[in-house]
C-alpha positions as CSV (number, residue, x, y, z in Angstrom):
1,X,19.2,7.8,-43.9
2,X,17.0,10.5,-45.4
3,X,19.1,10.3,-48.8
4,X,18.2,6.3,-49.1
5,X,14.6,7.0,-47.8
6,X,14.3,9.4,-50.8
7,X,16.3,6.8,-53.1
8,X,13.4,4.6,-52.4
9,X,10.3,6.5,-52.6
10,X,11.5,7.3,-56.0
11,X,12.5,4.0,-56.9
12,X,9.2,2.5,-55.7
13,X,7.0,5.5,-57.0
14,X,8.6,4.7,-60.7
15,X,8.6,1.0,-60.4
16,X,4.9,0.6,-59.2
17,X,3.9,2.8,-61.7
18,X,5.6,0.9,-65.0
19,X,4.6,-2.3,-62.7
20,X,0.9,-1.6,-63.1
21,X,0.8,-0.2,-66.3
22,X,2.9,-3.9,-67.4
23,X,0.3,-5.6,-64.9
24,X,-3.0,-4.3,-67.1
25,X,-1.5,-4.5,-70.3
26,X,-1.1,-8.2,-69.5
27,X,-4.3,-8.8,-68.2
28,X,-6.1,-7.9,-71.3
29,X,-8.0,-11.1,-72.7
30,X,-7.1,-12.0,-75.8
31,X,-9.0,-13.8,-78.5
32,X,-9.2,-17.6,-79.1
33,X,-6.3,-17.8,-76.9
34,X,-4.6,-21.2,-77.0
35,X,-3.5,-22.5,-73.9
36,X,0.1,-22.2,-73.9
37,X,-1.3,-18.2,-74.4
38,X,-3.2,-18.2,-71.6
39,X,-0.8,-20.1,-69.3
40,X,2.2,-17.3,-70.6
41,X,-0.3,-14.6,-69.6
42,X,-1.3,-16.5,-66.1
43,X,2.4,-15.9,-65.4
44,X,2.9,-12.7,-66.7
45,X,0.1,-11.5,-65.0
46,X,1.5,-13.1,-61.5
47,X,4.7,-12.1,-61.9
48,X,4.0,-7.9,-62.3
49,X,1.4,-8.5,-59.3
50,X,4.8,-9.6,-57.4
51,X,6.3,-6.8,-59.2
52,X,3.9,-4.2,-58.2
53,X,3.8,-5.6,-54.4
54,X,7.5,-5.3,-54.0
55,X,7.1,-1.5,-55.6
56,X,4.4,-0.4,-52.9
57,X,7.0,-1.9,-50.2
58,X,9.8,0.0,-51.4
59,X,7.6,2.7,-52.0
60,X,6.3,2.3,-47.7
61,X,9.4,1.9,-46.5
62,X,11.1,4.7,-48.1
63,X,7.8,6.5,-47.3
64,X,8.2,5.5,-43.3
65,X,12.3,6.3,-43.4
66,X,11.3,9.9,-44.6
67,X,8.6,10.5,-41.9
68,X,10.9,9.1,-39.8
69,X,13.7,11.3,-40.3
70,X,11.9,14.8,-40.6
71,X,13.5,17.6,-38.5
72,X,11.5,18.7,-35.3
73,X,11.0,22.3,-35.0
């Protein structure tokens, strides 16, 4: 268990961070946007929220598996 805990903290830790950097970049305005721009960006910018979510779940779990599994001395 403690291998897969580590899998995802790692997993989660990378993913939420190239999930928020995506997230920003895409929720920069951009100028005399048309609206099939801004609808393309509406779902961009929802889908790495989803992204990032999912991340900081992995990222908790793997998180709660490790605390979970630490020796007792």
């Amino acid at each position: 268990m403690r291998v897969g805990s580590f899998i995802f903290v790692v997993v989660g830790l990378l993913g939420a961070f190239f999930s928020f950097l995506e997230f920003s970049g895409a929720s920069l305005p951009y100028q005399d946007a048309t609206p099939e721009m801004l609808e393309q960006q509406s779902a961009s910018i929802q889908f790495w929220g989803a992204s990032l979510l999912a991340n900081l779940f992995l990222l908790i779990v793997g998180g709660w598996g490790l605390w979970r599994s630490r020796r007792k001395n």
